[in-house]
N, C-alpha and C positions, 0 to 999 in steps of 0.2 A: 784607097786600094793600094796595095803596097806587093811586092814580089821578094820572096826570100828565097835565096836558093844558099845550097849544102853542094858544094863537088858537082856530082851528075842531079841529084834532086832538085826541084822548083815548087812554090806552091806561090800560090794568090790568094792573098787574103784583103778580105772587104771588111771594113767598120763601116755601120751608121750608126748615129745620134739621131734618134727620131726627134728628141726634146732633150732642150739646155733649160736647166736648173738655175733661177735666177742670181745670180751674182758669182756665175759659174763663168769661167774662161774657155770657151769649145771647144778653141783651137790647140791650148795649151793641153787640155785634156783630151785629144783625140792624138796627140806628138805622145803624152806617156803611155795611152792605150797601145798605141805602135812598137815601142820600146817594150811594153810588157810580152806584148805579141810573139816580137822578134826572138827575146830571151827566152820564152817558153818552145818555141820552133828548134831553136838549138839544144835545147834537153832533150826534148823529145827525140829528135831525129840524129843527136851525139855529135853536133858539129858546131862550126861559129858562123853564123850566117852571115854570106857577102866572101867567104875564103872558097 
């Protein structure tokens, strides 16, 4: 669960992994789903999240 906000905006956003892919890293791949996350929040909403 992670929280991004924009100025006055906030959002919460949830990942789950239901199932990890054997000789997969979860954790290292649920850090770049975040990072994907974060950057698409910021296009979308024209801002740099966390300013």
């Amino acid at each position: 669960m992670a929280r991004f906000s924009c100025g006055d905006k906030q959002r919460i956003i949830t990942l789950h992994l239901a199932q990890i892919a054997k000789g997969r890293d979860g954790i290292r791949d649920m850090i770049e789903l975040m990072r994907i996350a974060q950057k698409r929040y910021g296009q979308l909403y024209t801002c740099t999240p966390g300013k």
